[in-house]
C-alpha positions in Angstrom: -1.4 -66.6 -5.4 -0.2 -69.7 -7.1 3.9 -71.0 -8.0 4.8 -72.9 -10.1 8.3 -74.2 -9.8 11.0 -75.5 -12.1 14.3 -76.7 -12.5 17.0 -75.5 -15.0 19.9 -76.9 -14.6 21.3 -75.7 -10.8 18.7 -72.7 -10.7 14.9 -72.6 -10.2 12.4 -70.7 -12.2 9.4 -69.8 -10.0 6.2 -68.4 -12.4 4.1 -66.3 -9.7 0.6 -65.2 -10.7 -2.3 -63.5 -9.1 -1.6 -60.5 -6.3 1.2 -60.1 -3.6 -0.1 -57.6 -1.1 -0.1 -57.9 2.7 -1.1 -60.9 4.5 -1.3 -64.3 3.2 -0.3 -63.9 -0.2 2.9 -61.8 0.6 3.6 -65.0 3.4 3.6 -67.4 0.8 6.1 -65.4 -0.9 8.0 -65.2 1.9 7.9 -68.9 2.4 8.4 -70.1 -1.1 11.6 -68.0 -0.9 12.7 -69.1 2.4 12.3 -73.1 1.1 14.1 -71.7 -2.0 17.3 -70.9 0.8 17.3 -73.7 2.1 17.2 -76.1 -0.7 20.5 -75.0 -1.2 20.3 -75.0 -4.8 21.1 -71.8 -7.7 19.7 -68.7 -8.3 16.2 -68.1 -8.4 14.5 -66.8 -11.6 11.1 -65.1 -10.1 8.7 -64.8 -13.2 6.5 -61.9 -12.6 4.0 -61.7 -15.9 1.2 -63.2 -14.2 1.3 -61.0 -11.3 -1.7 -58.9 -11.1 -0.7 -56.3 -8.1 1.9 -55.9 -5.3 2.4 -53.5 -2.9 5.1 -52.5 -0.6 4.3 -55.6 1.6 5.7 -57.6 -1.2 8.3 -55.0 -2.5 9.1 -55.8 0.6 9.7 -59.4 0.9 11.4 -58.9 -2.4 14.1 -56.8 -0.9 14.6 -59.1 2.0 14.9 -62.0 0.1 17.6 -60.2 -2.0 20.0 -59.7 0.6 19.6 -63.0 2.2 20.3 -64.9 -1.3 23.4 -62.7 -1.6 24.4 -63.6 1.6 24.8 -67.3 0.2 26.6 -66.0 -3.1 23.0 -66.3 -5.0 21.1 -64.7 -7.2 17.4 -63.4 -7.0 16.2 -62.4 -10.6 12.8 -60.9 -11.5 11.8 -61.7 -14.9 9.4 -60.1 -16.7 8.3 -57.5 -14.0 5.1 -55.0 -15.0 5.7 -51.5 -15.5 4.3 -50.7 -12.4 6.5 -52.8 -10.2 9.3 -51.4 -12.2 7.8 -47.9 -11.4 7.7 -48.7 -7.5 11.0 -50.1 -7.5 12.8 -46.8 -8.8 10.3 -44.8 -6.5 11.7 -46.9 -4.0 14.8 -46.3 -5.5 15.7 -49.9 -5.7 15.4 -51.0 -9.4 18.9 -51.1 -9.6 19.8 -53.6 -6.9 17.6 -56.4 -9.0 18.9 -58.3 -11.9 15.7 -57.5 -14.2 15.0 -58.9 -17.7 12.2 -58.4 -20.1 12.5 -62.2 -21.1 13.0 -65.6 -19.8 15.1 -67.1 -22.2 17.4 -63.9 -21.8 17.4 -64.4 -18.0 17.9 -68.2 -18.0 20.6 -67.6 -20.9 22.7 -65.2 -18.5 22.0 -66.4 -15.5 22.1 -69.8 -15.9 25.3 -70.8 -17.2 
Protein backbone atom coordinates (compact mmCIF):
# COMPACT_ATOMS: atom_id res chain seq x y z
CA UNK A 1 0.00 0.00 0.00
CA UNK A 2 1.42 3.36 -0.71
CA UNK A 3 0.32 7.30 0.79
CA UNK A 4 0.86 10.02 -0.46
CA UNK A 5 0.38 12.94 1.78
CA UNK A 6 -0.53 16.63 1.32
CA UNK A 7 -1.31 19.76 2.81
CA UNK A 8 -4.26 22.03 2.21
CA UNK A 9 -4.35 24.67 4.16
CA UNK A 10 -4.94 23.27 8.07
CA UNK A 11 -6.14 19.68 6.67
CA UNK A 12 -4.22 16.79 4.99
CA UNK A 13 -5.24 14.96 1.99
CA UNK A 14 -3.91 11.37 2.07
CA UNK A 15 -4.22 9.44 -1.67
CA UNK A 16 -4.22 5.63 -0.62
CA UNK A 17 -3.74 3.04 -3.39
CA UNK A 18 -3.25 -0.61 -3.66
CA UNK A 19 -5.29 -3.10 -0.99
CA UNK A 20 -6.13 -2.70 2.79
CA UNK A 21 -6.83 -6.10 4.09
CA UNK A 22 -5.52 -7.76 7.26
CA UNK A 23 -2.04 -7.56 8.26
CA UNK A 24 0.53 -5.19 7.21
CA UNK A 25 -1.35 -3.14 4.91
CA UNK A 26 -4.37 -2.51 7.30
CA UNK A 27 -1.23 -1.53 10.04
CA UNK A 28 0.04 1.07 7.94
CA UNK A 29 -3.33 2.39 7.77
CA UNK A 30 -3.55 2.32 11.24
CA UNK A 31 -0.35 4.06 11.67
CA UNK A 32 -0.52 6.72 9.05
CA UNK A 33 -3.75 7.66 10.86
CA UNK A 34 -2.45 7.49 14.22
CA UNK A 35 0.66 10.03 13.00
CA UNK A 36 -2.28 11.95 11.44
CA UNK A 37 -3.59 12.42 15.48
CA UNK A 38 -0.88 13.36 16.65
CA UNK A 39 0.28 15.94 14.34
CA UNK A 40 -2.40 17.86 15.64
CA UNK A 41 -3.32 19.32 12.48
CA UNK A 42 -7.17 19.51 10.50
CA UNK A 43 -9.27 17.03 9.15
CA UNK A 44 -8.06 14.32 7.12
CA UNK A 45 -9.26 13.92 3.53
CA UNK A 46 -8.61 9.90 2.87
CA UNK A 47 -8.63 9.51 -1.06
CA UNK A 48 -9.79 6.18 -1.85
CA UNK A 49 -9.73 5.86 -5.99
CA UNK A 50 -6.74 4.00 -6.05
CA UNK A 51 -7.69 1.48 -3.60
CA UNK A 52 -7.99 -1.88 -5.10
CA UNK A 53 -9.67 -3.97 -2.15
CA UNK A 54 -10.48 -3.75 1.63
CA UNK A 55 -11.99 -5.92 3.88
CA UNK A 56 -13.48 -5.62 7.25
CA UNK A 57 -9.85 -5.42 8.71
CA UNK A 58 -9.64 -2.08 7.16
CA UNK A 59 -13.43 -1.17 7.46
CA UNK A 60 -12.30 -1.62 10.53
CA UNK A 61 -9.44 0.69 11.17
CA UNK A 62 -11.70 3.13 9.33
CA UNK A 63 -14.29 3.10 12.05
CA UNK A 64 -11.79 3.37 14.82
CA UNK A 65 -10.05 6.17 13.38
CA UNK A 66 -13.46 7.95 13.11
CA UNK A 67 -14.21 8.05 16.58
CA UNK A 68 -10.85 8.86 17.76
CA UNK A 69 -10.61 12.09 15.18
CA UNK A 70 -14.01 13.13 16.61
CA UNK A 71 -12.79 12.81 19.86
CA UNK A 72 -10.31 15.79 19.02
CA UNK A 73 -13.32 17.86 17.19
CA UNK A 74 -11.80 16.43 13.61
CA UNK A 75 -12.86 15.26 10.69
CA UNK A 76 -12.17 11.91 8.85
CA UNK A 77 -13.46 12.19 5.22
CA UNK A 78 -13.32 9.45 2.56
CA UNK A 79 -13.22 10.75 -0.83
CA UNK A 80 -13.91 9.07 -3.72
CA UNK A 81 -14.77 5.57 -2.14
CA UNK A 82 -15.59 2.42 -4.76
CA UNK A 83 -18.92 1.07 -4.88
CA UNK A 84 -17.94 -1.74 -3.07
CA UNK A 85 -16.59 -0.07 -0.02
CA UNK A 86 -19.78 2.03 -0.21
CA UNK A 87 -21.72 -1.35 -0.40
CA UNK A 88 -19.80 -2.78 2.78
CA UNK A 89 -20.23 0.28 4.61
CA UNK A 90 -24.20 0.27 4.52
CA UNK A 91 -24.04 -3.67 5.04
CA UNK A 92 -22.26 -2.67 7.94
CA UNK A 93 -24.66 -0.17 8.39
CA UNK A 94 -22.17 2.60 8.74
CA UNK A 95 -22.18 4.65 5.50
CA UNK A 96 -23.83 7.30 7.24
CA UNK A 97 -21.43 7.98 10.00
CA UNK A 98 -18.58 9.00 7.14
CA UNK A 99 -18.48 12.30 5.47
CA UNK A 100 -18.34 10.77 1.80
CA UNK A 101 -17.88 12.71 -1.54
CA UNK A 102 -17.66 11.56 -5.08
CA UNK A 103 -14.92 14.41 -5.62
CA UNK A 104 -12.02 16.03 -4.19
CA UNK A 105 -12.42 19.45 -5.07
CA UNK A 106 -16.06 18.96 -3.50
CA UNK A 107 -14.54 17.53 -0.27
CA UNK A 108 -11.69 20.04 0.01
CA UNK A 109 -14.26 22.90 -0.93
CA UNK A 110 -16.58 21.84 2.20
CA UNK A 111 -14.32 20.67 4.32
CA UNK A 112 -11.70 22.83 4.14
CA UNK A 113 -12.73 26.14 4.82
Amino acid sequence: MIVEKRRIGDHFVLAVEGVIKLGESAQFLAQTLERMLDDGGGHVLLDLDRINYIDSTGIGELVGYLARFKERSRRLVLVRPSERIVKLLQVAQLADLFPTYDDLDAAVAAECR
